[in-house]
MARZA-452328 format. One record per residue: y, x, z of N, C-alpha, C in turn. Coordinates in pm, whole numbers, plus 32768, in hexadecimal, padded with zeros to 4 digits. Layout:
% residues N
YXZYXZYXZ...
% end
This chain:
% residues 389
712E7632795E7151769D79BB711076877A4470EB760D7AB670C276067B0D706976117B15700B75D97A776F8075B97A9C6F4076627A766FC076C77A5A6F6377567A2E6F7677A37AC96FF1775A7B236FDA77A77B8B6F6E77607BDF6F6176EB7BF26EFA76B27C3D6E7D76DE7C196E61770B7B7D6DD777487B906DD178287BAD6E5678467B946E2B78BF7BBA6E7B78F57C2E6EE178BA7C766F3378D37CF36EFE78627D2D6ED778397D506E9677C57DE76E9C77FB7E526E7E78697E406E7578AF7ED16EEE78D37F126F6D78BB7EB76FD278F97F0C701578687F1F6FFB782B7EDC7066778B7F047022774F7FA3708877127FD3708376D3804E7031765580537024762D80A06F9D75AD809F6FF6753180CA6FC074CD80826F61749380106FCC74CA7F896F51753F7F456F7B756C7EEB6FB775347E6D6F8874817E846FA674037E08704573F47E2A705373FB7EA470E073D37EE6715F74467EBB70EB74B27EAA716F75507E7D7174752E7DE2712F75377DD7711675317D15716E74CC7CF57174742A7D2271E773BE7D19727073F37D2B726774547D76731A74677D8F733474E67D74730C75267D22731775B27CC1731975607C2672CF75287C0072D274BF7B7F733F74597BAD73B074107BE5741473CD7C147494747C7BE3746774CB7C3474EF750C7BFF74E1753F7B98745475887B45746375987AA3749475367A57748774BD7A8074B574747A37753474487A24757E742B7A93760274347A9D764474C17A43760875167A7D766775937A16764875A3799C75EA7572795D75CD756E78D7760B750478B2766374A178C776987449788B770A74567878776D74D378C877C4753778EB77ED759878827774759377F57737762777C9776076CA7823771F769C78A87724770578F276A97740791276A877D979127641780C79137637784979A975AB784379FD75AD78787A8D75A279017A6D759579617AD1757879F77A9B75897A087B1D752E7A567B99754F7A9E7BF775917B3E7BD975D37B4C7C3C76297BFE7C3B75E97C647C2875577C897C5375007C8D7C4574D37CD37BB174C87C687B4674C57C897ACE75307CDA7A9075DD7CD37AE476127CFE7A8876327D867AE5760B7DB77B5175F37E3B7B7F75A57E757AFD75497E427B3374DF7E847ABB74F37EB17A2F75387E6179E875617E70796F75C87EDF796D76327EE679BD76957F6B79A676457FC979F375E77FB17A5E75B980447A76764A809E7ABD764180FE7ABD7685816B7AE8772C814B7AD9776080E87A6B77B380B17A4A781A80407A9D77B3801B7AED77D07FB67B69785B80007BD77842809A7BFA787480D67C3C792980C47BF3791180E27B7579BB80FC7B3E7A1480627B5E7A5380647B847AC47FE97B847AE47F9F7AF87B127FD77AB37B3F7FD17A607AD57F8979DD7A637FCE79E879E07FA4798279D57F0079E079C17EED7A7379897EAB7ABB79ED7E297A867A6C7E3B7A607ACF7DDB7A507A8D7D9179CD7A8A7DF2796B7A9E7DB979187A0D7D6F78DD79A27D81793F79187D6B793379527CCC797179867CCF79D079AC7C467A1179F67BD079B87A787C3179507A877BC379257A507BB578A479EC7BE7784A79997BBB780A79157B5F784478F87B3578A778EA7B0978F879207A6B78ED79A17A4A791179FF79E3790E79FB79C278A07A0E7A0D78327A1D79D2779279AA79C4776B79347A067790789C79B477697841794C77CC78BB7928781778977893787D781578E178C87818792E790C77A77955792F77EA796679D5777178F17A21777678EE7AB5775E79457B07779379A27B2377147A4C7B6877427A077BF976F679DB7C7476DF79D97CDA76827A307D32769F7A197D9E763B7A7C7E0D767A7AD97E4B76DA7B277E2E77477BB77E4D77CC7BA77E16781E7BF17E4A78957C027E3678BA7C817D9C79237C577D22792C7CA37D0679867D467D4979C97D277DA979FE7D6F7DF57A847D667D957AC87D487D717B2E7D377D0F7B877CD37D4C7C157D0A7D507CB07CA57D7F7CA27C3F7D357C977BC77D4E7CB77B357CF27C057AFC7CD97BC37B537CF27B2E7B0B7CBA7ADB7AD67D0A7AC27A567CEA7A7979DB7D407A167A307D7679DA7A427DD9793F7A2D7E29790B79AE7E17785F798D7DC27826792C7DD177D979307E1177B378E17E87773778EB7EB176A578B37E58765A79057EAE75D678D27E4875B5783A7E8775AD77FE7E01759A77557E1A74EA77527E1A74B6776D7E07742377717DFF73D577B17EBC745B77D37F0973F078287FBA73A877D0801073D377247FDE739D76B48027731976BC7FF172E676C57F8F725B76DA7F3D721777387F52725377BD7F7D720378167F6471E7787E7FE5716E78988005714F78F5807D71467984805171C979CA80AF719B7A738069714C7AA480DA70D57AF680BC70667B05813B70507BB7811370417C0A817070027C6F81496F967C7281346F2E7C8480C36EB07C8D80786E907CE8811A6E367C87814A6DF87CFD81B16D917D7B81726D977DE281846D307E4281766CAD7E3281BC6C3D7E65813D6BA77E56816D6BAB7EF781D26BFA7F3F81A36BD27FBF81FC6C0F7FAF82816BD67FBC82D36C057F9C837A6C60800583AC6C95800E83FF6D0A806884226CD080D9847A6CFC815C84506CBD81DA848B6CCC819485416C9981EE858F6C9981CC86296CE5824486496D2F827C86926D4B82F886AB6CEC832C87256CDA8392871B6C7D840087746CE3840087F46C8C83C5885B6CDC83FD88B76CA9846489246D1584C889216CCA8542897F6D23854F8A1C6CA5855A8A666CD085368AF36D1185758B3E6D3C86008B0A6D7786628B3B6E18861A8B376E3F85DF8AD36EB685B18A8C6EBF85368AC96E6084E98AE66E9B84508AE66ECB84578B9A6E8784BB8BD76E9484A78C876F2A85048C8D6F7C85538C296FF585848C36703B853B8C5470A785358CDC711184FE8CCA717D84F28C6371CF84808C4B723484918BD5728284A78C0972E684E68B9D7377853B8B8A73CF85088B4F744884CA8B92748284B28B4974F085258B167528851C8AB47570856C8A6F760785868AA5765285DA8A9976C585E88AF0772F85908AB6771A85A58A0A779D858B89BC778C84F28986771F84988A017712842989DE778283EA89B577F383CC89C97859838D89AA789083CB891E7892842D890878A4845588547859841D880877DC840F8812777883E387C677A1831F878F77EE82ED87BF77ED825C878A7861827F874278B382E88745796982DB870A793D833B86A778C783988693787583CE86237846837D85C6781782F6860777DF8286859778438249854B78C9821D856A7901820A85457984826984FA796482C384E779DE832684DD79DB832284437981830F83FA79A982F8837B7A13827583507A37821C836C7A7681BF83637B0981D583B07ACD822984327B5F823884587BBF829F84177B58832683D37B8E838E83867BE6834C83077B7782D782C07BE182AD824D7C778268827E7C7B821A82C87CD881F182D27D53825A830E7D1082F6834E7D8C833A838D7D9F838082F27D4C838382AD7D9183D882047DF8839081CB7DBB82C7819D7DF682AF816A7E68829981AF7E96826382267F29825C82777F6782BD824D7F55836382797F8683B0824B7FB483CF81E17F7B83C2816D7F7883A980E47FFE836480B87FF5830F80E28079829080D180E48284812080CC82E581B3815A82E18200818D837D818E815083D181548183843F80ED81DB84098097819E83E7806181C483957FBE823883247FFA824282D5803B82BC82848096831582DE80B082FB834880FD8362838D811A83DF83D580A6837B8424804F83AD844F7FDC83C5843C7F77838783C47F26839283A07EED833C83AE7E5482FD84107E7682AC845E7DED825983F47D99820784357D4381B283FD7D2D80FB84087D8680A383C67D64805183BE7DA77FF9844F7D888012847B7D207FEC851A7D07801185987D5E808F85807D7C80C485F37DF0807885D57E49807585747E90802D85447F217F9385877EED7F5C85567EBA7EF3858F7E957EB886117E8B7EF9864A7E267EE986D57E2F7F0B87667E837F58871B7EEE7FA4876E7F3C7F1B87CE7F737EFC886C7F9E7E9F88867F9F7EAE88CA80707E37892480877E6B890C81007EB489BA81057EC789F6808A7EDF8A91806A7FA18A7180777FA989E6802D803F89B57FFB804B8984809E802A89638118806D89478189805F899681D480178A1981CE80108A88825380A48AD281FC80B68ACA818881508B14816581BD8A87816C81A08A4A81C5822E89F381C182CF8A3E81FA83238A16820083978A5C81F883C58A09827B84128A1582EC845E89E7831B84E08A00833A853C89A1836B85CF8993836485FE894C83CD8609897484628654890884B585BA88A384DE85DC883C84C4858687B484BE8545877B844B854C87C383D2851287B9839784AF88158334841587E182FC83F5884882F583E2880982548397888F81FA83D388588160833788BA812182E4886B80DE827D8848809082AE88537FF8823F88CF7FD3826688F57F2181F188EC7ED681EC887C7E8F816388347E14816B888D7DCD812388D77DAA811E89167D1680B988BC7C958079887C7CB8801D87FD7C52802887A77C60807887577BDA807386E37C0C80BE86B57B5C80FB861F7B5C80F086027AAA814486587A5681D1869E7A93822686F07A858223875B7AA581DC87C37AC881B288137B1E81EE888F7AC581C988767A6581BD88F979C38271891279C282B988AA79EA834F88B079E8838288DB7A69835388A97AF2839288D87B55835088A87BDB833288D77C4382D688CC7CCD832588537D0D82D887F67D46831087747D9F831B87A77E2D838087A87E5183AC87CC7ED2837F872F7F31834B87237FC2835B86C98015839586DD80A883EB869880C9843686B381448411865B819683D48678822A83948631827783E4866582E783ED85D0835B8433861183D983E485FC843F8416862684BF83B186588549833E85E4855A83598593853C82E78535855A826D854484F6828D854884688243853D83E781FA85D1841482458653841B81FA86C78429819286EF848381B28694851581368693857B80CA861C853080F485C384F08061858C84E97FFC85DB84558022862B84488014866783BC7FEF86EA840C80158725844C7FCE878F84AB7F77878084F57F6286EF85437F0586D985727E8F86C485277EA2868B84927E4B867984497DCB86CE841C7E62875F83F37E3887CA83BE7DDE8802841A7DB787E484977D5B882785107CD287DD850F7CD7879084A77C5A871C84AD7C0F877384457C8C875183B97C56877C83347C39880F831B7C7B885D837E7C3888DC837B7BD2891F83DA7B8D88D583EF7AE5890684407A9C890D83987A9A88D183397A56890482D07A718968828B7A0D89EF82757A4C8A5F823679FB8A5E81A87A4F8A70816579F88A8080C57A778ACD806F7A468B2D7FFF7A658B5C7FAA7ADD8AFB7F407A958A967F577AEE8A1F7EEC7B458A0F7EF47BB189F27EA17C3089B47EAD7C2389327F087C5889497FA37C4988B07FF27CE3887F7FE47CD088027FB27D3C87A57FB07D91877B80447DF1877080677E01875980ED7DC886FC81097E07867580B57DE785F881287D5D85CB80FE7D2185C780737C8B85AC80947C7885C07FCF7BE885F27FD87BD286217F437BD585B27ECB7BBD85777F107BA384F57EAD7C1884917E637CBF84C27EB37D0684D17E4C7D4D84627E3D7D6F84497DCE7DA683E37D827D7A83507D767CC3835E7D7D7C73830D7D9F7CB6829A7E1A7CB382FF7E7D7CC1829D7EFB7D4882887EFD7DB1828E7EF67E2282507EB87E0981DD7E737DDB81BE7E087DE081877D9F7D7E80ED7E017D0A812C7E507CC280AA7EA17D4C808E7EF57D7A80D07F277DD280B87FBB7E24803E7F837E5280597F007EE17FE97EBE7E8A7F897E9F7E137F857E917DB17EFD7E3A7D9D7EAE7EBB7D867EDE7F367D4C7EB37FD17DD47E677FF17E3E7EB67FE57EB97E6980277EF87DFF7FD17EED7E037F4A7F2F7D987EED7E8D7D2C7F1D7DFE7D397F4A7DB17CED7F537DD37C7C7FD17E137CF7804D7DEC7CBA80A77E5D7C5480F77F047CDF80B87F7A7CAC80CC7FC17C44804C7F8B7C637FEA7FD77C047F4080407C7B7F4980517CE37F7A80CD7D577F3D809C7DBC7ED480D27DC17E7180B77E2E7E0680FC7E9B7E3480AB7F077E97810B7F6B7EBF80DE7FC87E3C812980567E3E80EF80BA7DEC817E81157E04813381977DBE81A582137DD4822581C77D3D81E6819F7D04826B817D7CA282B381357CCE826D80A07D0082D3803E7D48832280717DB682FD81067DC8836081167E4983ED81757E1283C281B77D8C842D820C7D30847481987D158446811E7CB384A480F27C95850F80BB7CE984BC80987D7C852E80677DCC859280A57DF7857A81497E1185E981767E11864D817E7D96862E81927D17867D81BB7CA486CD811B7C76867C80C77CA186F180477CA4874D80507CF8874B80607D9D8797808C7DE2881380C97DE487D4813C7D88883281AF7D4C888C81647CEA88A1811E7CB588E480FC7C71896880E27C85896880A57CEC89F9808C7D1C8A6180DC7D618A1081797D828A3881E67DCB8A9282477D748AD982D57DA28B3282F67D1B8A85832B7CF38AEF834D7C498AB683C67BD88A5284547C428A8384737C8D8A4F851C7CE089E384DA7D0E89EA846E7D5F8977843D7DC788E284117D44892583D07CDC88BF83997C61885284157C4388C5847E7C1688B185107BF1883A85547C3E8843853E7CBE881D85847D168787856D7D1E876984C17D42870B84847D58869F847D7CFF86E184B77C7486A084A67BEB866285617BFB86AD85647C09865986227C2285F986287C91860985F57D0685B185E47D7D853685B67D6C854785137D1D84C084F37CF8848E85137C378486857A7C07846F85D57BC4847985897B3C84FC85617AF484F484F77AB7855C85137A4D85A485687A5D863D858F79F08625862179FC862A864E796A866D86F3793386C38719794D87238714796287A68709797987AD87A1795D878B87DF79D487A78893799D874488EA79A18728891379398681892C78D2868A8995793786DD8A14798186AA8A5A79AC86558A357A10868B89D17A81864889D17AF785DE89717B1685A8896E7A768507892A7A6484B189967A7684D18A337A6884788AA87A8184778AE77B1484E78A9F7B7285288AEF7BE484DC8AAA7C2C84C68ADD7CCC84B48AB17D3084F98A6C7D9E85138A0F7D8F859789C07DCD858E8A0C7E7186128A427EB685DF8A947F4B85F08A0E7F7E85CB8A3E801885C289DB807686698962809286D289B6806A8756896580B5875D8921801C871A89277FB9873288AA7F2586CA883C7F4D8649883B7F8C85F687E97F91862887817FF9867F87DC803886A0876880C7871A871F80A187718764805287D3871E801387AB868E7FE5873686C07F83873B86467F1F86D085B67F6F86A085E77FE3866F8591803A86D0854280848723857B809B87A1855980E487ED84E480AD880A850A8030883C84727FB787C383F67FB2873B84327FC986D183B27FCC8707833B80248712839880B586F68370813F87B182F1810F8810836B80CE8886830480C2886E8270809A882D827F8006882B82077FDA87DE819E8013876881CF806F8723816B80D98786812181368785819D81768827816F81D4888680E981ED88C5812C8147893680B181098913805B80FD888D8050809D886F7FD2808688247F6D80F7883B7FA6815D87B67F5381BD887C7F0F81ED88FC7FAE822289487F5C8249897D7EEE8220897D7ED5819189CB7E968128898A7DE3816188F07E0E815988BF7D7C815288E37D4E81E088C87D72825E89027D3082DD89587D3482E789C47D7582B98A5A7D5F82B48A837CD382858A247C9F820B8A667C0481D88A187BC381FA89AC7BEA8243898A7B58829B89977B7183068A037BAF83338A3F7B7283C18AEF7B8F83A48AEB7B3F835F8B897B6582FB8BDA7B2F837A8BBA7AAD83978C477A6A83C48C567ABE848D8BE07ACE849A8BDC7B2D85398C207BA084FE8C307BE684918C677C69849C8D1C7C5984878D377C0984348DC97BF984268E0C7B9A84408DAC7AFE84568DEA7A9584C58E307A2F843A8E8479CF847D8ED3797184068F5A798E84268F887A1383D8900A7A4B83CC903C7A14832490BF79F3833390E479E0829F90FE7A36825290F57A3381DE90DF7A9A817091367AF1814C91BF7AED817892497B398183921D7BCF81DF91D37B8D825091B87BFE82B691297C72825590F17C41820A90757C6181FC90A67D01813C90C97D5781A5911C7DEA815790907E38813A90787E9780E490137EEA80CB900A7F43815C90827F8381B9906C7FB1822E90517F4682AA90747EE3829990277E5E82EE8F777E6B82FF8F947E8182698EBB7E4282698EA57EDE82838ED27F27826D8E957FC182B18EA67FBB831D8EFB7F8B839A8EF17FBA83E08E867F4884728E597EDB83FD8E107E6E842A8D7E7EC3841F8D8E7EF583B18CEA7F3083748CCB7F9F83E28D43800A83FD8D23805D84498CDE806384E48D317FAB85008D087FB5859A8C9A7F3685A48C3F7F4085408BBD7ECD85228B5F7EE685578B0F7E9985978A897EE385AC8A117EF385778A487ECE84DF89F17EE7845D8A117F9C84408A797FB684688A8A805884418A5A80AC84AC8A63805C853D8A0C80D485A6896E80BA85B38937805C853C88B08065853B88A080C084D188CF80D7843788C6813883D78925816E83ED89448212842889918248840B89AF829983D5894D8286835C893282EF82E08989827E825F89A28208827B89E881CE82268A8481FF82048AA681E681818B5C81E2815C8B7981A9811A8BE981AF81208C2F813181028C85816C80AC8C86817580148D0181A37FAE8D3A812A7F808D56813C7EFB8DB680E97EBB8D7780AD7E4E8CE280D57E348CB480B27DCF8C3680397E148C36803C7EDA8BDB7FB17EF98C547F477EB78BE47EFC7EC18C277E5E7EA28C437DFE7F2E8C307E487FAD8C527DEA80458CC87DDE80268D3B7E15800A8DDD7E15804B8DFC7DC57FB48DB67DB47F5D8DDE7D3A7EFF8D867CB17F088D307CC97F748CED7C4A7F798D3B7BE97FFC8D6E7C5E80468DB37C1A80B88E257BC380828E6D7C2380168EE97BBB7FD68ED97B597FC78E787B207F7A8E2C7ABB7F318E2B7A4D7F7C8E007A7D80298DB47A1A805E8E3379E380BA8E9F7A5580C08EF57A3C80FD8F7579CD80C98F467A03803B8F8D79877FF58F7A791680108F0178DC7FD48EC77851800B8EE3783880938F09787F80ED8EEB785281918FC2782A81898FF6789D8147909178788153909177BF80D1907477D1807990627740802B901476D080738FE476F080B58FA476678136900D765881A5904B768781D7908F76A482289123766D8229916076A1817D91C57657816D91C775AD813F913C758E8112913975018101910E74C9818C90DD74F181DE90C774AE8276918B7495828991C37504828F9247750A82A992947481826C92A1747281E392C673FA81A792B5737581C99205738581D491D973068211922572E982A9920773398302925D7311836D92DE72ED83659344735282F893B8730F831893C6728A82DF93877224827F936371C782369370716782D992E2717C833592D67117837F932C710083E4937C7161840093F5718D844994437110843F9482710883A194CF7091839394A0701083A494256FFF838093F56FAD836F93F46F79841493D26FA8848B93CC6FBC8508947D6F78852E94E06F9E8512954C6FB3853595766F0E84EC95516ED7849295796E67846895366DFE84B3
% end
């Protein structure tokens, strides 16, 4: 292998070309004893061709790849979890541009032009936030994209398809305004309603003043044509960069676990909202009006609520109800501890029924604190006597 590049690449190895050739033959050799094969990225662009672009082909090119011990260095596969090698061979090798025999045109210069004073341009300062505006555009889609889908809960298809025909007919109500999907995985059964409030609707209006300077015949998507696509990068970038597997499912299921512990109506509710139970075949054909969409947003916002109160409530258990003995500690006790918490004037979309588990966890704990309490008691009167003799 060295002695075929030393006679037909010489020209690109670094000098003393005996000295490159020694330490390119040092690492073939090492990896051939490895049964590892080198391969720059390079080759395997080439080989998928047009194929390179899909994710999915690109994966699985990679891990056939791994299972045929094959080293691809030089580039990144761009893929969550996959090594970057550098190329072990750049100490050896000089990349030079092949200079050209044809010499470089001269430009004509005409004297009328070169003695003009220059101009500078007015909108100089647009022009650098122009260079960059592609990078800043993706990131205002995808944010948007994902404060949607966070908010509501949908799938990544509603967000997507929402068009900009479906937000000049949005509906409003008070403070909130309410968004109707007609495409999307369920669509054929019944339109995804989204309920956004004063904050969500100005940045979504402001948007809409960007995205509509383009006029075309086409169906324009609101937040950007390309869809589902950029979703799908946005969750690969953040599980890359944060280790979080976000996604529109991981955010359903979190609510519908949630839901679990809430009554039967609230379950009911949340399961119709995020488009998921039959329940009543008619109003898979109906148009849910505006005061049902806000309803069933309303039970979302509950079960967030509760559950955010639930968790700071028991870790700051003993600041909220203190070391009272367990006689004192009545189902209207811990209500009226819960009521004046300042876990409830931070959610005050939380409640408190009969089916949380706080006012039986308090028992619990209250027990143990009265059973410590009466053996401290014992023990003392023990040393009492003991004292007195």
């Amino acid at each position: 292998m060295t002695r075929h590049i030393g006679i037909k690449h010489a020209k690109h190895l670094r000098r003393p070309v005996k000295t490159s050739l020694n330490g390119m033959g040092k690492i073939f050799g090492s990896e051939s004893r490895r049964s590892v094969s080198l391969v720059p990225m390079s080759v395997i662009k080439e080989q998928l061709g047009p194929y390179w672009e899909d994710r999915c082909y690109r994966q699985i090119a990679f891990k056939l790849c791994v299972m045929g011990i094959l080293k691809v260095y030089g580039e990144s596969w761009e893929l969550p979890g996959s090594p970057t090698i550098p190329n072990p061979f750049a100490d050896f090798i000089v990349e030079e541009e092949p200079s050209s025999r044809i010499p470089p045109k001269i430009p004509r210069v005409i004297p009328s032009e070169e003695l003009q004073p220059l101009q500078v341009e007015e909108n100089i300062e647009n022009i650098v936030v122009e260079q960059t505006t592609p990078g800043l555009w993706r990131k205002v889609t995808c944010g948007l994209m994902l404060l949607v889908l966070w908010r509501s809960k949908h799938r990544s298809g509603v967000a997507a398809n929402l068009t900009t025909e479906e937000w000049e007919a949005r509906r409003t109500d008070c403070s909130n305004t309410v968004l109707t999907v007609a495409k999307h995985k369920t669509g054929d059964k019944q339109p995804a309603s989204i309920v956004l409030n004063e904050n969500m609707v100005e940045y979504m209006h402001r948007y809409y003043g960007l995205r509509h300077r383009v006029t075309t015949r086409a169906c324009q998507f609101f937040i950007t044509n390309s869809r589902c696509e950029l979703v799908v990068k946005l969750y690969d970038e953040i599980n890359k960069n944060y280790k979080c597997k976000l996604s529109a499912c991981f955010f359903r299921k979190m609510v519908e676990t949630e839901s679990m512990g809430h009554a039967p109506e609230t379950s009911k509710n949340i399961a119709k909202s995020l488009q998921h139970s039959d329940v009543v075949a008619d109003f898979f054909y109906r148009l849910p009006g505006t005061q049902e969409a806000i309803r069933r947003q309303k039970h979302i916002d509950l079960v967030d609520q509760t559950a955010m109160f639930e968790a700071e409530t028991l870790e700051n258990f003993v600041e909220v109800f203190g070391n009272e003995p367990y006689v004192n500690m009545t189902d209207e006790c811990v209500r009226e501890k819960l009521d004046g918490s300042d876990a409830l004037h931070k959610h005050p979309g939380a409640v408190i029924t009969e089916s949380h588990a706080i006012v039986d966890i308090t028992k619990q704990k209250r027990i143990i604190y009265f059973l410590k309490q009466h053996k401290e008691t014992m023990i003392n009167s023990i040393l009492k006597r003991f004292n007195k003799k």
